[in-house]
DSSP file (Angstrom, degrees, kcal/mol; ACC not computed):
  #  RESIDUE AA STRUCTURE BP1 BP2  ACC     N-H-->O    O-->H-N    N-H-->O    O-->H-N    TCO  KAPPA ALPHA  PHI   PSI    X-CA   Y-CA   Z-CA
    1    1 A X              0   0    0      0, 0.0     2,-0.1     0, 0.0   140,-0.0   0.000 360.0 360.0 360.0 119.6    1.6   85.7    0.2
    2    2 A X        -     0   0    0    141,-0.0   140,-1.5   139,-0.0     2,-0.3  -0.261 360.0-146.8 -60.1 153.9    0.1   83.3    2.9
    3    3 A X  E     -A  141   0A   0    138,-0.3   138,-0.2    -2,-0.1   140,-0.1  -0.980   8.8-161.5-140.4 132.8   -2.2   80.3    1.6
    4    4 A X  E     -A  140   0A   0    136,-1.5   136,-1.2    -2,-0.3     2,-0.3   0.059  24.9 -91.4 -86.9-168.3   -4.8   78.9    3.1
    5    5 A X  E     +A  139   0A   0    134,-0.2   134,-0.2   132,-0.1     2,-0.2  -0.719  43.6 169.0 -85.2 160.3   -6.8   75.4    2.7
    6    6 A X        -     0   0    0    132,-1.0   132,-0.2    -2,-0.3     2,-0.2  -0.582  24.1-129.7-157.5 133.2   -9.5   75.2    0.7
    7    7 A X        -     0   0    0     -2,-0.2     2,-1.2   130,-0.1   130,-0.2  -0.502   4.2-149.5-102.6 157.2  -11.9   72.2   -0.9
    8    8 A X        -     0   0    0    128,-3.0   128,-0.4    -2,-0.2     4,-0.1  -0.770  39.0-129.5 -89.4  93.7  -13.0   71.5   -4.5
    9    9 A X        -     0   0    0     -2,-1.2     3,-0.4   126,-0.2   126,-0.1  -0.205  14.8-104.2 -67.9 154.3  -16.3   69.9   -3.8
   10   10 A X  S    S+     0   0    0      1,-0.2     2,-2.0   123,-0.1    -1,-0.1   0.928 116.3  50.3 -52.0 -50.6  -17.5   66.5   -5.3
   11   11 A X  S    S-     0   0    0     29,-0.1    -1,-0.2     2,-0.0    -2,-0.1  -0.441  88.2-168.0 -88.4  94.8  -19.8   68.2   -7.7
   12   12 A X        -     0   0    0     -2,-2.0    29,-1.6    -3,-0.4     2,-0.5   0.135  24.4-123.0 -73.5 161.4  -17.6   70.8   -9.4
   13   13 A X  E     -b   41   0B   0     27,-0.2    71,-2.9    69,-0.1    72,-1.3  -0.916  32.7-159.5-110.5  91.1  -18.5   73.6  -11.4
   14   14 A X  E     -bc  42  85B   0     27,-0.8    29,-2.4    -2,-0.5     2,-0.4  -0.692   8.8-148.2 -88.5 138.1  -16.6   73.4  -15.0
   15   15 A X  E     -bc  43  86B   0     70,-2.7    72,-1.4    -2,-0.3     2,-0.3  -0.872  12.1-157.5 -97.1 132.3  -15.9   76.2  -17.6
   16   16 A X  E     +bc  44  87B   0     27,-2.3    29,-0.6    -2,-0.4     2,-0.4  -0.960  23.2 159.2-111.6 117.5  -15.9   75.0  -20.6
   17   17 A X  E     + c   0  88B   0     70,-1.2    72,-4.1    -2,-0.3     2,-0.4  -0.929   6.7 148.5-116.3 130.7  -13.9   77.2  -23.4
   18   18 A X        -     0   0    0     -2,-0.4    72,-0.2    70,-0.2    48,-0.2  -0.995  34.4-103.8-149.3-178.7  -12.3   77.2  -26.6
   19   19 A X    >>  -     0   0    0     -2,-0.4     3,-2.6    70,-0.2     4,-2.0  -0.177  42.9 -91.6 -76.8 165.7  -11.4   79.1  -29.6
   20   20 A X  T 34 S+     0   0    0      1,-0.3     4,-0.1     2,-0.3    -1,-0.1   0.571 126.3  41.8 -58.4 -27.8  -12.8   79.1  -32.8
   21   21 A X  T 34 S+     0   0    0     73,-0.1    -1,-0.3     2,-0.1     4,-0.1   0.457 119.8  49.7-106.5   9.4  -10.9   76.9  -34.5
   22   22 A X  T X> S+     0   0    0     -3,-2.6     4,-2.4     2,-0.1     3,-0.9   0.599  79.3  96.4 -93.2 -22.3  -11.2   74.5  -31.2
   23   23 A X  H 3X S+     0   0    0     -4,-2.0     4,-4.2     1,-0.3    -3,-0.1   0.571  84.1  45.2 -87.6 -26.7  -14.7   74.7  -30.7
   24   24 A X  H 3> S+     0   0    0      2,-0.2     4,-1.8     3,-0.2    -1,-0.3   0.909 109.3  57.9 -86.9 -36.7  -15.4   71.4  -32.6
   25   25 A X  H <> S+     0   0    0     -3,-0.9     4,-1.4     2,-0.2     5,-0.3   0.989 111.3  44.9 -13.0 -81.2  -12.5   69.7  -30.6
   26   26 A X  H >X S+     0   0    0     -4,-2.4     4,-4.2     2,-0.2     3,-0.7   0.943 110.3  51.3 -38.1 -61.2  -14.4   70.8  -27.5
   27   27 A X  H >X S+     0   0    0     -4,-4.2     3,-2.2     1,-0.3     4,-1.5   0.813 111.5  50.4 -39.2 -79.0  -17.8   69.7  -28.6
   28   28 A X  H 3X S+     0   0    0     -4,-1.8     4,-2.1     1,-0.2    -1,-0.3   0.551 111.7  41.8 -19.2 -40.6  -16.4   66.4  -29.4
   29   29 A X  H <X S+     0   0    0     -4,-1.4     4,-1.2    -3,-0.7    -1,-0.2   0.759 115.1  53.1 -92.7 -31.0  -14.7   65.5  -26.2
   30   30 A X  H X< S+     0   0    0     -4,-4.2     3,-1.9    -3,-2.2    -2,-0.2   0.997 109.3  52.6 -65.7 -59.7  -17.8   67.0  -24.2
   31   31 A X  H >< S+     0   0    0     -4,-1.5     3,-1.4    -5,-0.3    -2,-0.2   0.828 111.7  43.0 -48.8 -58.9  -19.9   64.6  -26.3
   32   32 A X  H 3< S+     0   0    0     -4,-2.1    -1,-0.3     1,-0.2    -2,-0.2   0.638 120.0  43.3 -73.5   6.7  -17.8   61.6  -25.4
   33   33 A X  T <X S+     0   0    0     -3,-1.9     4,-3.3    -4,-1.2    -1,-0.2   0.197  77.0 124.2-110.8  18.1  -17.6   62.6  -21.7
   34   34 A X  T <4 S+     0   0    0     -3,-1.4     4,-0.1     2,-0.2    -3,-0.1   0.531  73.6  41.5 -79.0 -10.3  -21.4   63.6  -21.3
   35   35 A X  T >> S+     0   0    0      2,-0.2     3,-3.5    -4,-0.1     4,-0.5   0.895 110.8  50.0 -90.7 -60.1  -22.2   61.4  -18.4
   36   36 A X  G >4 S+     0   0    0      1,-0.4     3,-2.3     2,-0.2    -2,-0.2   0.913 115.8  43.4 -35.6 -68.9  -19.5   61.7  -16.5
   37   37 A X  G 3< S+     0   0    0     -4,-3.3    -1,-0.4     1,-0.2    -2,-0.2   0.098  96.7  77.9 -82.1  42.9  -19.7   65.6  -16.6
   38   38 A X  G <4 S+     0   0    0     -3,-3.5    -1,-0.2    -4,-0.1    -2,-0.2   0.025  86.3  67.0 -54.5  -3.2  -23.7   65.4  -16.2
   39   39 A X  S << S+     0   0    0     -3,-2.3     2,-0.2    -4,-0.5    -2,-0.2   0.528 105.0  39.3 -93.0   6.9  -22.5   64.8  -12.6
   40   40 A X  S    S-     0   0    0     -4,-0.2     2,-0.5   -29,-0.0   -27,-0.2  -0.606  95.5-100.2-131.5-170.8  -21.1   68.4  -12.3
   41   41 A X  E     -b   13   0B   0    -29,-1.6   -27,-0.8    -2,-0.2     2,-0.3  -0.995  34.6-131.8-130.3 144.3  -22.6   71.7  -13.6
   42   42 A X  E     +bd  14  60B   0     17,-0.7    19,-2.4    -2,-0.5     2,-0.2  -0.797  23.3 174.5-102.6 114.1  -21.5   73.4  -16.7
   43   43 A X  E     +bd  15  61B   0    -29,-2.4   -27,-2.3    -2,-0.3     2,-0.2  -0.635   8.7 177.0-116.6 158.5  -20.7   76.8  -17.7
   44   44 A X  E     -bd  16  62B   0     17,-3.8    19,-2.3    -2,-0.2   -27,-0.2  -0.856  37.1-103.6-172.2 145.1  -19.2   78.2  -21.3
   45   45 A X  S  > S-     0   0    0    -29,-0.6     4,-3.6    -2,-0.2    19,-0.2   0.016  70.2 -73.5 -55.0 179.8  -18.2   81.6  -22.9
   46   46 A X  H >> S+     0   0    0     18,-0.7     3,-2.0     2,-0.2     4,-1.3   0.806 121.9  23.4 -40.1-122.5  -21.0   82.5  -25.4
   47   47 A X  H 3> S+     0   0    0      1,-0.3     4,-0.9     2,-0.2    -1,-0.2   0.563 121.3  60.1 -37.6 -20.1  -20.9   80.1  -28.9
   48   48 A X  H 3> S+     0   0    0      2,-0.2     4,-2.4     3,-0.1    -1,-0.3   0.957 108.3  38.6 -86.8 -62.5  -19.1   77.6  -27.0
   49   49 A X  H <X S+     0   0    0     -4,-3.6     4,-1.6    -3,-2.0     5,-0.4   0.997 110.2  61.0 -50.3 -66.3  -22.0   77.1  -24.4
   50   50 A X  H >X S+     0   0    0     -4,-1.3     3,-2.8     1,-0.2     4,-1.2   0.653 113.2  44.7 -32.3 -82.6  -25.0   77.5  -27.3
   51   51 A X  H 3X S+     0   0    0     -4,-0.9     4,-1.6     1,-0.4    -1,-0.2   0.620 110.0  44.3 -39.0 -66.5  -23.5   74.6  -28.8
   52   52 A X  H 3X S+     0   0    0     -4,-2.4     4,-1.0    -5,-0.2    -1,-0.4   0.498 111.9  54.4 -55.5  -5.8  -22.6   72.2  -26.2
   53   53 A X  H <X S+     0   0    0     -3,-2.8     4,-1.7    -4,-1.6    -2,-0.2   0.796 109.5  46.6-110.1 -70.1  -25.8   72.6  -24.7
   54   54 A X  H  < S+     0   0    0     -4,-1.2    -2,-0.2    -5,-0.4    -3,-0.1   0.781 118.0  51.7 -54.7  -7.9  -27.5   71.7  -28.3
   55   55 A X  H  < S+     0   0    0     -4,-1.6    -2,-0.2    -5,-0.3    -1,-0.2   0.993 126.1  13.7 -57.3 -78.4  -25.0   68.7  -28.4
   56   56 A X  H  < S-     0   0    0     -4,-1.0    -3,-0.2     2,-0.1    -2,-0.1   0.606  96.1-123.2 -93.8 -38.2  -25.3   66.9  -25.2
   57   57 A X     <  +     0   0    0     -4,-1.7     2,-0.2     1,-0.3    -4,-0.1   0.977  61.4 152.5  45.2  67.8  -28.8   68.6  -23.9
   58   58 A X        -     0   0    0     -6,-0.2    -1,-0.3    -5,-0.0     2,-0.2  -0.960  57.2-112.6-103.3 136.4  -27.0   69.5  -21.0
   59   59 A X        -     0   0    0     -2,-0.2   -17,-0.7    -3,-0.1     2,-0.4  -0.540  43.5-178.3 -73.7 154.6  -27.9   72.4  -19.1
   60   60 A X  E     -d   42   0B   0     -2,-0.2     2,-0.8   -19,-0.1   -17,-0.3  -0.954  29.9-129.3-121.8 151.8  -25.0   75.0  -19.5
   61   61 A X  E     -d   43   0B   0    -19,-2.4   -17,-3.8    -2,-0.4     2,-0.6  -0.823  25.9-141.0 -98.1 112.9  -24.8   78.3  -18.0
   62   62 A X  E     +d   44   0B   0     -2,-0.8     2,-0.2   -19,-0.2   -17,-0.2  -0.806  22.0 179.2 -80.5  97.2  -24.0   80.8  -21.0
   63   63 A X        -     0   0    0    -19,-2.3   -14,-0.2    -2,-0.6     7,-0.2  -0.749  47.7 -74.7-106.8 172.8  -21.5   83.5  -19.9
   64   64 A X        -     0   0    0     -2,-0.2   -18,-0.7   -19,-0.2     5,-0.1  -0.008  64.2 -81.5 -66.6 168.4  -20.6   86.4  -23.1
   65   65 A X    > > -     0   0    0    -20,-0.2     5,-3.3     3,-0.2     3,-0.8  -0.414  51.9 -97.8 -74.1 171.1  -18.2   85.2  -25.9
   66   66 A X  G > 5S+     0   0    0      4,-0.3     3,-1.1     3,-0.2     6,-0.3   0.796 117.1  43.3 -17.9 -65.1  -14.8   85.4  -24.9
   67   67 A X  G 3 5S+     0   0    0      1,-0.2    -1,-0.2     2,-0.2    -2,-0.1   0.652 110.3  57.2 -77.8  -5.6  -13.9   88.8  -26.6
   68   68 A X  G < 5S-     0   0    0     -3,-0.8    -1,-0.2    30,-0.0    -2,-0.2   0.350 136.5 -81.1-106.3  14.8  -16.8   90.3  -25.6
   69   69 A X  T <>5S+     0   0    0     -3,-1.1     4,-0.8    -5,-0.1    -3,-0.2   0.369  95.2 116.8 101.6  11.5  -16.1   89.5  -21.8
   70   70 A X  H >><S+     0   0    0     -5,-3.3     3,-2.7     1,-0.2     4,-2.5   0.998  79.5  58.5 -61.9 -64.7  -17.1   85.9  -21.3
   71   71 A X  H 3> S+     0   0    0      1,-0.2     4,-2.9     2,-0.2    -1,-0.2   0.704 114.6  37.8 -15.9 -57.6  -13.1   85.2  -20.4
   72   72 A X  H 3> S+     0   0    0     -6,-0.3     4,-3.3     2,-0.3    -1,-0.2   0.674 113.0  49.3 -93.9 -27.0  -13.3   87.7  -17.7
   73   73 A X  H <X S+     0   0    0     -3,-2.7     4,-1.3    -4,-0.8    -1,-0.3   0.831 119.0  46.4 -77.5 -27.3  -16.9   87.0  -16.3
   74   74 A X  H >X S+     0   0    0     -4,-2.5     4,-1.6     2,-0.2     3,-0.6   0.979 109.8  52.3 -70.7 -76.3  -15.4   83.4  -16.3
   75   75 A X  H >X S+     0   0    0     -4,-2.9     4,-1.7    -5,-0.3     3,-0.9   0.911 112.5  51.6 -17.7 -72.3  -11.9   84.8  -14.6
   76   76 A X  H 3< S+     0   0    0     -4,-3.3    -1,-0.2     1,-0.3    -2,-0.2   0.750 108.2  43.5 -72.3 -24.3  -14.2   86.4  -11.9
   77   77 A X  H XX>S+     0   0    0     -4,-1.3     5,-3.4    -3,-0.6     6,-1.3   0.689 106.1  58.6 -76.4 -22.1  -16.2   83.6  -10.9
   78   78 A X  H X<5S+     0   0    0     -4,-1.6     3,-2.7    -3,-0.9    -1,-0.2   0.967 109.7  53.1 -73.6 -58.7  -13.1   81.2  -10.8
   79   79 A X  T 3<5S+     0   0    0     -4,-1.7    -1,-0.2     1,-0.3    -2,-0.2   0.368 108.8  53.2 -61.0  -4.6  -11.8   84.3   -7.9
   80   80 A X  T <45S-     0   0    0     -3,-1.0    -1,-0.3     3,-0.1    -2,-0.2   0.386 116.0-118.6-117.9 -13.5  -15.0   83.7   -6.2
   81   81 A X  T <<5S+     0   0    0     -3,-2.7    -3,-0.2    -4,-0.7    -2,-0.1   0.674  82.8 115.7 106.8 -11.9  -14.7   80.5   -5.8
   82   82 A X  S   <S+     0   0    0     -5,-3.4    -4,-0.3    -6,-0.1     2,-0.3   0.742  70.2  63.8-100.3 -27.4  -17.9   79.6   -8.0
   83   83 A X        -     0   0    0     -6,-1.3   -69,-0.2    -9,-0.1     3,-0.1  -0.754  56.9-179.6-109.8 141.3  -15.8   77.7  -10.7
   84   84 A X        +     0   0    0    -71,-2.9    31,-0.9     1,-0.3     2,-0.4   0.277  69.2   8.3-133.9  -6.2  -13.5   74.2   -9.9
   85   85 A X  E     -ce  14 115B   0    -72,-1.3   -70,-2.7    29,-0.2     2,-0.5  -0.836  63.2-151.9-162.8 132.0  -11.9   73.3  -13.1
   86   86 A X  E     -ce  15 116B   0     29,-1.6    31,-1.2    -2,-0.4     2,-0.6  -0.904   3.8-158.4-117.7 150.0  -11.6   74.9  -16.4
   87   87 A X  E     -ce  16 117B   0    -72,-1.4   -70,-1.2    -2,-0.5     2,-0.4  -0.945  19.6-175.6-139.0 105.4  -11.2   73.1  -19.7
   88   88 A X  E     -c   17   0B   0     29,-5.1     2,-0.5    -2,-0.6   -70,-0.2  -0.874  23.4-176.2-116.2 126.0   -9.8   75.1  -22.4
   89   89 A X        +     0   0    0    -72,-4.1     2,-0.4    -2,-0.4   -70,-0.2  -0.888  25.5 156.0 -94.8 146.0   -9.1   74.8  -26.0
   90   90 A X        -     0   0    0     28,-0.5     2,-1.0    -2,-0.5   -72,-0.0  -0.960  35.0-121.4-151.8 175.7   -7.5   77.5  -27.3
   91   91 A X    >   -     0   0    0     -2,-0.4     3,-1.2     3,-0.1     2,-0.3  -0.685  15.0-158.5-107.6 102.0   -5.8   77.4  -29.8
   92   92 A X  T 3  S+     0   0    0     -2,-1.0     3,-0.1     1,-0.2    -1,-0.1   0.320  81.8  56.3 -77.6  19.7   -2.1   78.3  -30.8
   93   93 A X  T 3  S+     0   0    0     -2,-0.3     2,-0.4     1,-0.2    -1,-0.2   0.231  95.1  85.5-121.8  -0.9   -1.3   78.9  -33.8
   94   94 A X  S <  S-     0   0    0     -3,-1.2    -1,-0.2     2,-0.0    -3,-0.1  -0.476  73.9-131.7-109.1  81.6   -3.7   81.6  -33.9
   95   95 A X        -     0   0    0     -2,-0.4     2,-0.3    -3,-0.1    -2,-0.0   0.286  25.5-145.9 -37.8 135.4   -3.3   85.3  -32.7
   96   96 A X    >   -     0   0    0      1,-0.1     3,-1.7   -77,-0.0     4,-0.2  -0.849   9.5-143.8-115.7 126.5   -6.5   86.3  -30.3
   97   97 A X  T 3  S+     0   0    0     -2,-0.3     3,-0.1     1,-0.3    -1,-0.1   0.584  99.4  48.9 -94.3  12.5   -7.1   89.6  -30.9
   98   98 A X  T 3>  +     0   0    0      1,-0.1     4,-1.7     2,-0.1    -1,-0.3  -0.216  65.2 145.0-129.6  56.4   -8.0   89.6  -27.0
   99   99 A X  H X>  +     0   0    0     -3,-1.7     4,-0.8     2,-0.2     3,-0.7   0.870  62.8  63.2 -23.6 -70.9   -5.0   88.0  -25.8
  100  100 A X  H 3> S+     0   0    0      1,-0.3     4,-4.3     2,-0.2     5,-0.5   0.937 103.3  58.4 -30.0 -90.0   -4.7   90.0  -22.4
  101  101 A X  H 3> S+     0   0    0      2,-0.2     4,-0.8     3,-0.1    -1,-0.3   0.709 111.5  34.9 -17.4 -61.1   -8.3   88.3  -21.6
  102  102 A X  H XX S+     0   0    0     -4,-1.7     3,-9.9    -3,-0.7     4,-0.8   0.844 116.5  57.9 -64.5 -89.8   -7.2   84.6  -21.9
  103  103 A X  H 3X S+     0   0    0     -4,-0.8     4,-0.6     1,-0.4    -2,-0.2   0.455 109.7  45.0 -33.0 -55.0   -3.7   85.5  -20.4
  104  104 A X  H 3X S+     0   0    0     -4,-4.3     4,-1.5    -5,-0.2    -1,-0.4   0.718 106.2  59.7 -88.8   7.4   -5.5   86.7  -17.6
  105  105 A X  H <X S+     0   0    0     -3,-9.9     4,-0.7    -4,-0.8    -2,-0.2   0.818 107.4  47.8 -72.5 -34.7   -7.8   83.6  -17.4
  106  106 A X  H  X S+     0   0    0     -4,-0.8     4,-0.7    -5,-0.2    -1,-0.2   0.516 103.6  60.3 -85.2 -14.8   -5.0   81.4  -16.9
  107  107 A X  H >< S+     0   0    0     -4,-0.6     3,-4.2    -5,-0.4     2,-1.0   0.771 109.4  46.5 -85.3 -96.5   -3.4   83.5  -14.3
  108  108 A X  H 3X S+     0   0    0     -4,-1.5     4,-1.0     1,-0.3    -2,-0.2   0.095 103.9  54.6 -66.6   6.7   -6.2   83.1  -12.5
  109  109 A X  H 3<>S+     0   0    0     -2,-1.0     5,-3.0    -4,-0.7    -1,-0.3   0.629 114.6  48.7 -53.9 -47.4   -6.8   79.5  -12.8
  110  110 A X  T <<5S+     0   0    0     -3,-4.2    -2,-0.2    -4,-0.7    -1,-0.2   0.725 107.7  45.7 -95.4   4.5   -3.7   79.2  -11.6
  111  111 A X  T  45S+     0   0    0     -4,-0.3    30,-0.8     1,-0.2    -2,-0.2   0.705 115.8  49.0-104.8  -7.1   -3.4   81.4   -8.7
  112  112 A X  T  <5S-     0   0    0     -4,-1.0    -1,-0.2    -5,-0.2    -2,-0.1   0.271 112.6-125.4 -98.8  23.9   -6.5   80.2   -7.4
  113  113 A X  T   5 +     0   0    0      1,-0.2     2,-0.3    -3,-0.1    -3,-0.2   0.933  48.9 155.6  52.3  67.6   -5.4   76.5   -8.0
  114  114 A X      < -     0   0    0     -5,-3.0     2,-0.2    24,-0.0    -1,-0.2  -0.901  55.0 -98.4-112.9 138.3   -8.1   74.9  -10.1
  115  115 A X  E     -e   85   0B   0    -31,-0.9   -29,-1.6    -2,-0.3     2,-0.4  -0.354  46.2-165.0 -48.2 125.8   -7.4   71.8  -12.4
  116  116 A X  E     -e   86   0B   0    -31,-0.2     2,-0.5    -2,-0.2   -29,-0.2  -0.909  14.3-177.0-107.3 154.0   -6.8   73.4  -16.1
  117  117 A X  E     +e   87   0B   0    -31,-1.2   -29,-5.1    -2,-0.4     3,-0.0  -0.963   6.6 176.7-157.7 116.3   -6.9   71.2  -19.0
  118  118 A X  S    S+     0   0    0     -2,-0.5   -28,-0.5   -31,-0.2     2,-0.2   0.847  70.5  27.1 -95.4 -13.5   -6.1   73.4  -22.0
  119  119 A X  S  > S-     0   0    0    -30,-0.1     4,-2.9     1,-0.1     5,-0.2  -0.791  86.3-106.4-127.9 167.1   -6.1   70.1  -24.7
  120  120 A X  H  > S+     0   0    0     -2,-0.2     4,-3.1     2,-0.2     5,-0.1   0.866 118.3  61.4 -80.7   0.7   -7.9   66.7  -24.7
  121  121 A X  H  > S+     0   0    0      1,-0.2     4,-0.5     2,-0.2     3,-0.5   0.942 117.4  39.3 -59.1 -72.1   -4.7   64.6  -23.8
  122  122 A X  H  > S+     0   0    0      1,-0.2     4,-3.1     2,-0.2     3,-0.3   0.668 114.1  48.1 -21.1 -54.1   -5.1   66.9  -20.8
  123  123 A X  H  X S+     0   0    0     -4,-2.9     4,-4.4     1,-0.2     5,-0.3   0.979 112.4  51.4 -70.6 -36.3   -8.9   67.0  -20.3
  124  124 A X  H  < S+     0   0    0     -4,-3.1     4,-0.2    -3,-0.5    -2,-0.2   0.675 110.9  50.2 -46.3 -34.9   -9.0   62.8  -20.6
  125  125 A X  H  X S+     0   0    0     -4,-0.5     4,-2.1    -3,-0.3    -1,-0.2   0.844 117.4  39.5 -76.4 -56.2   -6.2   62.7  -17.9
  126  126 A X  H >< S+     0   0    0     -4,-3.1     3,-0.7     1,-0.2     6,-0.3   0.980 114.2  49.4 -71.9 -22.7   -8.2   65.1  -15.5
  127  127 A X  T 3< S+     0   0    0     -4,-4.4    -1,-0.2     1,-0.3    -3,-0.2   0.823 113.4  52.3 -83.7 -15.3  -11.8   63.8  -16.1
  128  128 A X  T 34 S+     0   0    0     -5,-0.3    -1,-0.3    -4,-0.2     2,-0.2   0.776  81.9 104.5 -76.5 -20.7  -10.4   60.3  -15.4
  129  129 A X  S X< S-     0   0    0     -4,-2.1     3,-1.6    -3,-0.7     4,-0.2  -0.371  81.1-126.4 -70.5 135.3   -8.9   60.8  -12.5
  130  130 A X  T 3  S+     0   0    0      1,-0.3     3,-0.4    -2,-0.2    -1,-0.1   0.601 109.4  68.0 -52.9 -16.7  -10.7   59.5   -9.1
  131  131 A X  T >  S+     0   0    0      2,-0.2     3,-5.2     1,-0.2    -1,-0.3   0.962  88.7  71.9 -57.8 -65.8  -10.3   63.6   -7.8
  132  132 A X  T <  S+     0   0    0     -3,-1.6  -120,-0.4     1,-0.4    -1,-0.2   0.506 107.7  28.4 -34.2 -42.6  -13.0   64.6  -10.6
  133  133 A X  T 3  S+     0   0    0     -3,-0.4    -1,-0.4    -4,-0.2     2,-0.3   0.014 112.7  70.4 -81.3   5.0  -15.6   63.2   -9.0
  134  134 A X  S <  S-     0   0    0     -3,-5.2     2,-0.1  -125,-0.1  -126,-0.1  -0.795  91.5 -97.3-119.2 163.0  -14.5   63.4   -4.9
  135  135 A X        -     0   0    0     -2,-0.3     2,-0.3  -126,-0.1  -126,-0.2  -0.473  51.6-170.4 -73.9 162.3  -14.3   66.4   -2.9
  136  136 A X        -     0   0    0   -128,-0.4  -128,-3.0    -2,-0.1     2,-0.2  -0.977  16.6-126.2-159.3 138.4  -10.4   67.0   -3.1
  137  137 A X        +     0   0    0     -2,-0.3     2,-0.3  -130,-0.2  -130,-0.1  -0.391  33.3 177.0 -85.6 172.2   -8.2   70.1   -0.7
  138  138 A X        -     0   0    0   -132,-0.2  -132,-1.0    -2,-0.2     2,-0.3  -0.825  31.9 -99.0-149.8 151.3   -6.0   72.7   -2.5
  139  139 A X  E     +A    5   0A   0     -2,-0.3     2,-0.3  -134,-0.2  -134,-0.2  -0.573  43.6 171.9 -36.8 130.6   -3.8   75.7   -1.7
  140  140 A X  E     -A    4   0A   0   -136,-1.2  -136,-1.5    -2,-0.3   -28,-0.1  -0.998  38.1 -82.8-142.9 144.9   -5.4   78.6   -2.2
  141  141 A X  E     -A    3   0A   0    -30,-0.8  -138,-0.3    -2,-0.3  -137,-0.2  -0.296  34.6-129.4 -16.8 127.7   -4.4   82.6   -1.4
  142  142 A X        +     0   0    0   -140,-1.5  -138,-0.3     1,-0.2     0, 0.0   0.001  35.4 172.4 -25.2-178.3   -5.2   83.8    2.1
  143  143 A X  S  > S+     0   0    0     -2,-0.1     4,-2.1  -140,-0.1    -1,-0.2  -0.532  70.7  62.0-135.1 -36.2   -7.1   86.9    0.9
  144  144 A X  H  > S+     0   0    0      2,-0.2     4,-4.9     1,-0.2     5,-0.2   0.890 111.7  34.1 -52.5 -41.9   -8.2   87.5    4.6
  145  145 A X  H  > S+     0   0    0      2,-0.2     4,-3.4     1,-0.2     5,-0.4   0.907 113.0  57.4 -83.4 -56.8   -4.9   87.9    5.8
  146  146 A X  H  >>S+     0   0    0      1,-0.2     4,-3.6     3,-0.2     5,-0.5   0.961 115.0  49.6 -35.1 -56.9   -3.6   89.7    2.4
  147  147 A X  H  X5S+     0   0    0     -4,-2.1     4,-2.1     2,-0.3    -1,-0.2   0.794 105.9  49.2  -0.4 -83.8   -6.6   92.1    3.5
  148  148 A X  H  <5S+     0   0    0     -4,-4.9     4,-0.5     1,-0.3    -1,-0.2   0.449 114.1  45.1 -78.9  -7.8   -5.8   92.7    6.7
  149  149 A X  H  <5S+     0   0    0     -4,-3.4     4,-0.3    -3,-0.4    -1,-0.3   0.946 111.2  51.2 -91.6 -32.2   -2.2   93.5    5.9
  150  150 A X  H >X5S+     0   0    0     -4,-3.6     3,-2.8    -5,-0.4     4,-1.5   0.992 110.6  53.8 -49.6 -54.8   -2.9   95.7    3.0
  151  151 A X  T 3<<S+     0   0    0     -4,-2.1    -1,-0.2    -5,-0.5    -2,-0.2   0.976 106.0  46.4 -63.9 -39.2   -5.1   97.3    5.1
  152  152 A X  T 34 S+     0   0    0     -4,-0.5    -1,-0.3     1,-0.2    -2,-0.2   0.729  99.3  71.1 -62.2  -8.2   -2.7   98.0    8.0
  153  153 A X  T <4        0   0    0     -3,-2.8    -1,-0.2    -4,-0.3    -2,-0.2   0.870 360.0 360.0 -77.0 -56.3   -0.4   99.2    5.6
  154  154 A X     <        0   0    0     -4,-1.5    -1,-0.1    -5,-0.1    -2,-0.1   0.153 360.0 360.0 -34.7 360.0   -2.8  102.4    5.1
């Protein structure tokens, strides 16, 4: 696979997700971090968004819960490009009866190189960092060139 350039612009677009037994975690750390992410725009599976949004009275952009496809509507925007950091609780000591879904949220997080922050030690280190707020370059797939060799392949 070839990799191209590509930038994380200064106001990013965060998913915010966690599990069910994270969910209060999350609120909490969105609550102490509510100015600082009022500078970006906010997304969150289903119950996870309602919340944070009645928390902070930020707007969030509501995608479906997790098991019911939020992961994955979340996953696609992240492949598009639309999404610049995701911030996940999940949890681990609890089987997810739609495993596959996270599994493959986190693959793509990482193959389209976006900050992840799955805990708050993690989210505290990325939302402090001078990146959060500046436009910042990455690696990313080629997908042009991946294309145009699959397609010569044919």
């Amino acid at each position: 696979m070839d990799f191209t350039l590509a930038t994380l612009p200064q106001q990013k677009t965060i998913a915010l997700v966690a599990h069910d037994n994270r969910k209060k975690a999350l609120i909490e750390w969105v609550t102490k971090h509510k100015q600082l992410l009022s500078l970006h725009s906010l997304c969150a599976t289903g119950t996870t968004g309602q919340r944070i949004e009645q928390v902070i009275a930020l707007p969030v952009r509501q995608f479906l819960s997790g098991p019911l496809g939020g992961d994955q509507q979340i996953g696609s925007q992240i492949a598009e490009g639309n999404i610049h950091c995701l911030i996940f609780f999940w949890d681990p000591f609890e089987p997810m009866p739609h495993d596959p879904d996270v599994k493959a949220l986190l693959r793509l997080a990482s193959v389209w190189n976006i900050p992840v922050a799955c805990n708050s030690s993690t989210a505290d280190l990325m939302i402090s960092s001078p990146l959060f707020t500046q436009e910042h370059t990455r690696e990313i797939p080629d997908y042009e060139q991946y294309s145009a060799a699959r397609a010569s392949k044919t």
